[in-house]
C-alpha positions as CSV (number, residue, x, y, z in Angstrom):
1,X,98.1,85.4,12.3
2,X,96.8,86.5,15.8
3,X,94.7,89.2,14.2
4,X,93.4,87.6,11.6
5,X,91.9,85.3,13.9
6,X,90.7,87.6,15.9
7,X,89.0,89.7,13.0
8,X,87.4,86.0,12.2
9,X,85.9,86.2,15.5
10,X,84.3,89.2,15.5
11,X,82.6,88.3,11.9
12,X,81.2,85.1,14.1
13,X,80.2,87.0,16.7
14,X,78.5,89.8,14.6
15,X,76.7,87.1,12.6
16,X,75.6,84.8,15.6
17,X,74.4,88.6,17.1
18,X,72.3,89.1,14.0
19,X,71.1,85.8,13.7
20,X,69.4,85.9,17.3
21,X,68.1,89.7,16.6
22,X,66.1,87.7,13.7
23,X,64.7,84.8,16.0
24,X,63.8,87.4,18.5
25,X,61.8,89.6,15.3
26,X,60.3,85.8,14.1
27,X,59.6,85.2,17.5
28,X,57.6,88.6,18.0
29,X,55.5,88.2,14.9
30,X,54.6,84.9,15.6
31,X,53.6,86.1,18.8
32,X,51.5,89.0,17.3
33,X,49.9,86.6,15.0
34,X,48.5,83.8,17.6
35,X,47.5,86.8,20.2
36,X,45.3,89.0,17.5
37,X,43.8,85.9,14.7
38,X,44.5,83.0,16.0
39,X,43.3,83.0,19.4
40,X,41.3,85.8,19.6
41,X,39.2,84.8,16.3
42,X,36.1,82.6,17.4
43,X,36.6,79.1,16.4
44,X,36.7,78.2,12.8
45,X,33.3,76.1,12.3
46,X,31.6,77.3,15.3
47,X,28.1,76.8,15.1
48,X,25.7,80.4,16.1
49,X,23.4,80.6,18.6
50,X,20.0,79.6,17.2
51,X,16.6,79.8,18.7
52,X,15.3,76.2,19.7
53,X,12.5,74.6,21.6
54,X,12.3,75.7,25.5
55,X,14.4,78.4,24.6
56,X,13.5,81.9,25.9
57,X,13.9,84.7,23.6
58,X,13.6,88.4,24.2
59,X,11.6,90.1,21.1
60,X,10.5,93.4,19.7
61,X,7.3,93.1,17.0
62,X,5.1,95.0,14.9
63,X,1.6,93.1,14.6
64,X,-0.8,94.2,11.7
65,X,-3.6,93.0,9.7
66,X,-2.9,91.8,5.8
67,X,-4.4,95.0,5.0
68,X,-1.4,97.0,6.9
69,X,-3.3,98.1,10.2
70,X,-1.2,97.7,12.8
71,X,-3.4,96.1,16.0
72,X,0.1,95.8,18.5
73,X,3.3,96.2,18.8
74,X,6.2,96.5,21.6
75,X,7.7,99.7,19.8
76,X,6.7,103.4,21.1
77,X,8.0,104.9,17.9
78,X,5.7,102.5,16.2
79,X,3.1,103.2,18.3
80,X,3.3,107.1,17.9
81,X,3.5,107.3,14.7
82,X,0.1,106.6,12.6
83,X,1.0,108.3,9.3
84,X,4.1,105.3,8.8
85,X,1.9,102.8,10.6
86,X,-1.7,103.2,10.4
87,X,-3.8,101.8,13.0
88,X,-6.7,99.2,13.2
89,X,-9.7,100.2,15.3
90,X,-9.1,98.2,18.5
91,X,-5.2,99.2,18.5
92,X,-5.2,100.7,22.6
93,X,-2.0,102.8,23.3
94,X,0.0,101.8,26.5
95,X,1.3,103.7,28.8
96,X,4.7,101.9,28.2
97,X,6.2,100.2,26.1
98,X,8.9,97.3,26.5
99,X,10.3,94.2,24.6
100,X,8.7,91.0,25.2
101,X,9.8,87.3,26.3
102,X,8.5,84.5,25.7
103,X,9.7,80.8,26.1
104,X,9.5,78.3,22.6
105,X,7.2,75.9,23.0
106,X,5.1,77.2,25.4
107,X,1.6,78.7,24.0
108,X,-0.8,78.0,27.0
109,X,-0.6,81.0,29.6
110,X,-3.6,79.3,31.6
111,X,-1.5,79.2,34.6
112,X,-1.7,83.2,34.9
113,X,2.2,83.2,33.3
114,X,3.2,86.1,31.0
115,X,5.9,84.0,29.0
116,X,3.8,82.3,26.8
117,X,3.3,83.0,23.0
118,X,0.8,82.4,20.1
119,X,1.9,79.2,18.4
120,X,2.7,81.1,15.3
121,X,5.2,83.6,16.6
122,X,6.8,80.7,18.7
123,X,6.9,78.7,15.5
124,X,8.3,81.9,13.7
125,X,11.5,82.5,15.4
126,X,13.1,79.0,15.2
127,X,16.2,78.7,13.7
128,X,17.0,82.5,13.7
129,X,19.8,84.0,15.4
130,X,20.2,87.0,17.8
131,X,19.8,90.4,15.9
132,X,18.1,88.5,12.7
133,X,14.4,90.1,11.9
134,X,11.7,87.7,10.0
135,X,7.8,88.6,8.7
136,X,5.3,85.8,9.3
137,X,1.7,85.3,8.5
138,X,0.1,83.5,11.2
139,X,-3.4,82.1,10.3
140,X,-6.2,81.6,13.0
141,X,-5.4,78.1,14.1
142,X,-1.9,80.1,14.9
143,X,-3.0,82.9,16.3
144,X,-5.9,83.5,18.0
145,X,-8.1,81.2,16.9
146,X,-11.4,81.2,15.0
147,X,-14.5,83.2,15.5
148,X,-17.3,82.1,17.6
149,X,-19.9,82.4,15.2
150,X,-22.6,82.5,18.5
151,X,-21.1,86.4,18.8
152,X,-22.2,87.0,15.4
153,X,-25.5,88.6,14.7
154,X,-27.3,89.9,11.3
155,X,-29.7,92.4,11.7
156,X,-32.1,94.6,9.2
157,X,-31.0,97.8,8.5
158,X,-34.6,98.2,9.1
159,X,-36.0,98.0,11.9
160,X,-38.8,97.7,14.3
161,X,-38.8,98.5,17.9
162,X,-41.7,98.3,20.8
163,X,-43.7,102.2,21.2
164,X,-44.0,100.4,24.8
165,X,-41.7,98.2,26.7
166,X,-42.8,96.5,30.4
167,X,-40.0,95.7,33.0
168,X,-38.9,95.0,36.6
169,X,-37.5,97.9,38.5
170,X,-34.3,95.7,38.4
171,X,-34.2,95.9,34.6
172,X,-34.9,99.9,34.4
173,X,-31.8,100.4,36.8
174,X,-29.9,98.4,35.0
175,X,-30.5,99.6,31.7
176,X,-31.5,103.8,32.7
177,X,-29.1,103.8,35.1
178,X,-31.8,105.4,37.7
179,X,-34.7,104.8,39.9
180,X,-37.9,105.2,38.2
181,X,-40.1,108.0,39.1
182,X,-43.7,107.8,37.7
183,X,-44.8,110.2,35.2
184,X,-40.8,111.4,34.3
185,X,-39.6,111.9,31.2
186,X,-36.2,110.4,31.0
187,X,-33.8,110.4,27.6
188,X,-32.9,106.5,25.9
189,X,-29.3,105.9,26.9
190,X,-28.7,103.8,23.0
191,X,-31.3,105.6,20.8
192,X,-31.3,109.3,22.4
193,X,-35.0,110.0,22.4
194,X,-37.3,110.6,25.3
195,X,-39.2,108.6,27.0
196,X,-41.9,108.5,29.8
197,X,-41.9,106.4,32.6
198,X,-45.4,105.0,34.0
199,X,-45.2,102.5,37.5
200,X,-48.0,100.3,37.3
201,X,-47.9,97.1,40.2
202,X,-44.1,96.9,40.6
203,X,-43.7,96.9,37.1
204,X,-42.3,100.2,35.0
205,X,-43.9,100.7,31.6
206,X,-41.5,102.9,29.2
207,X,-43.5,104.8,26.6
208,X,-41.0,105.8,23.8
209,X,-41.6,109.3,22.1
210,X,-38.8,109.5,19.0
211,X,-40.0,112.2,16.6
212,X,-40.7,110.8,13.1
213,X,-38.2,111.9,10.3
214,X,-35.6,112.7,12.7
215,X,-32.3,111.1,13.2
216,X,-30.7,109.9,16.1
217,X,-26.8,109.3,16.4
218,X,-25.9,105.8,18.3
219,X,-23.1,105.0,20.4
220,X,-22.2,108.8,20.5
221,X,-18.4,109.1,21.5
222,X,-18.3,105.8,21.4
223,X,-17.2,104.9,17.9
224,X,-14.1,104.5,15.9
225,X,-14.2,104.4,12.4
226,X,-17.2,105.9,11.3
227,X,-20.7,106.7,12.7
228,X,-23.9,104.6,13.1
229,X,-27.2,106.6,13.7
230,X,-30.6,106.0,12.9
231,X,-33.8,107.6,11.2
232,X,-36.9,107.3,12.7
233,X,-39.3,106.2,9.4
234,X,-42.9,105.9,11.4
235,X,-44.9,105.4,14.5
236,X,-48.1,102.9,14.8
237,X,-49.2,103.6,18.4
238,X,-51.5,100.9,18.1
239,X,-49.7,97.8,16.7
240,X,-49.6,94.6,17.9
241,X,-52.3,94.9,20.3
242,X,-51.4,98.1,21.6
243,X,-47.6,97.8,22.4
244,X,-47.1,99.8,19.4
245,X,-44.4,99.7,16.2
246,X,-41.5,102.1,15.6
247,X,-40.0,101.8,12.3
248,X,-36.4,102.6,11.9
249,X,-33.5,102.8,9.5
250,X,-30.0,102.6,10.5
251,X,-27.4,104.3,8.6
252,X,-23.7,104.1,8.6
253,X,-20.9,106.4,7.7
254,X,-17.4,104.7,7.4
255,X,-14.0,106.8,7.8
256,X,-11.4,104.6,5.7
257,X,-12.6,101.3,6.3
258,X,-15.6,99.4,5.8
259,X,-16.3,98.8,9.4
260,X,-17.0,100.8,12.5
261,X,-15.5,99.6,16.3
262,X,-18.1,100.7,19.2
263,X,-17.4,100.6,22.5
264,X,-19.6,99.7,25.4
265,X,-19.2,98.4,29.1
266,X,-20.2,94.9,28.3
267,X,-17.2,95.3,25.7
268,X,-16.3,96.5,22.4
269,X,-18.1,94.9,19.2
270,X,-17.7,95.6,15.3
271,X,-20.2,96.9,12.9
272,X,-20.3,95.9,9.4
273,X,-22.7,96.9,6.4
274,X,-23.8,94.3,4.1
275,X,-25.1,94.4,0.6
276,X,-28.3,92.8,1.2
277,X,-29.7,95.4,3.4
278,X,-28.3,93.8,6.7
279,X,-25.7,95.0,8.8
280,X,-23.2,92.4,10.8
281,X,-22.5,93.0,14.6
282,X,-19.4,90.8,15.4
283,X,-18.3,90.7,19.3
284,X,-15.3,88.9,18.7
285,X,-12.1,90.8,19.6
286,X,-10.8,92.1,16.0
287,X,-7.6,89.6,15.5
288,X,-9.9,86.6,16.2
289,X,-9.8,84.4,12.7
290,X,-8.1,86.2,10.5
291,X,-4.4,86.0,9.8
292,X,-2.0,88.0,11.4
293,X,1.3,89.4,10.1
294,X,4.3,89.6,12.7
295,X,7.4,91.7,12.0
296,X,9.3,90.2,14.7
297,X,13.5,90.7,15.8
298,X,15.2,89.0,17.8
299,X,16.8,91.0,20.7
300,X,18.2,88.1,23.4
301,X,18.3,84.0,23.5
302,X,18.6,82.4,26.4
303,X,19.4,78.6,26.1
304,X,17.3,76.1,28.1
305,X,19.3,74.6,31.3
């Protein structure tokens, strides 16, 4: 009887042995489970982090015309490569490139601040999440605002253009960039030909000499987009009381584009040809009204404190 009680106690002992290897098994699964999904899984219900007002964000953008000109962007690759991404006529390359922050809300940069933003692309980016890309078209009132229609001129492609011009000394420098010396013959910095220089009373008297039938490239070096020169169509020496008339035509040649970008020191202006015989010079800066489209990803949001 002894040993069958004992041989009853070692079947209690084996099963209480087995049944604490399973809790310690239970235990170690349960254990797996809460360290890898259940509290090392975000949250269930957690709501992202979304761009909202006075928020900064950290950007990289593509900027281009309807038409698919590209006039900025903050990528080099972008930059650098013109057969993927053509380029408009005022697009300047930098010597480097970087992403760019700007807080939401803020669109006035009066106060010499660089994290400012068109309203569009501030408008733009709310709601969206860090990595998330979006395409806007921005309109003028968005972007850069209208023209001023006070730096828009129509001219004639035909012309007329003193044989004789009288100015200060002041207004020769300026214009010649040298001193006048009596009796010189000194070559038009805009139209190319020569002229000769008289000094009469403090005053200097340019005599224009173009040669008729001949014509004469404006601007040279000085345009993208095409070519603007013109052709001298007559000479009446003795017109308008003798100050005389030269009669010109302008002509245009455009590369790709129906518009030609020259560049000047009092700035850069736009050249456009019309139908109606008239040409349009436009010194607005090119993304001034029209609408804009903005490739835009977001790289970095920053909440507001």
């Amino acid at each position: 009887m002894a040993g069958h009680r004992l041989r009853e106690d070692d079947r209690g002992v084996s099963l209480l042995i087995k049944i604490i290897a399973l809790l310690i098994v239970f235990a170690i699964v349960l254990g797996v489970y809460f360290n890898y999904f259940a509290y090392k899984r975000p949250a269930a219900g957690a709501a992202p982090r979304i761009v909202e007002m006075k928020d900064t964000v950290r950007i990289s953008y593509i900027g281009s015309f309807e038409g698919g000109q590209v006039f900025d962007t903050s990528i080099k690759a972008v930059a650098d490569d013109n057969a993927t991404y053509p380029k408009a006529l005022s697009f300047s390359s930098r010597a480097s490139y970087s992403d760019f922050s700007f807080t939401i809300g803020k669109t006035d940069c009066s106060d010499g601040s660089s994290d400012c933003a068109i309203i569009g692309m501030s408008d733009a980016v709310l709601g969206l999440q860090q990595d998330m890309s979006t395409t806007a078209t921005i309109p003028p009132d968005e972007g850069y605002g209208a023209k001023d229609q006070s730096l828009i001129t129509v001219k004639s492609v035909a012309e007329q253009l003193p044989v004789r011009e009288v100015m200060n000394v002041t207004t020769f420098q300026a214009r010649f960039n040298s001193v006048p010396v009596d009796g010189s013959v000194i070559e038009d910095p805009v139209w190319g030909w020569m002229s000769r220089i008289h000094l009469s009373g403090g005053l200097v008297v340019v005599e224009n000499s173009p040669d008729i039938a001949r014509s004469y490239p404006l601007y040279a070096g000085k345009t993208r987009g095409g070519t603007w020169s013109v052709v001298v169509q007559s000479i009446d020496d003795g017109a308008n009381n003798g100050t005389g008339v030269i009669t010109i035509l302008d002509k245009f040649t455009f590369l790709g584009g129906n518009k030609l970008m020259v560049s000047e020191t009092a700035g850069d202006f736009f050249v456009t040809e019309n139908d109606d015989g008239t040409y349009t010079v436009d010194r607005n800066r090119e993304v001034v009204g029209v609408n804009l489209v903005f490739r835009i990803t977001i790289l970095q949001i920053t909440k507001a404190s």
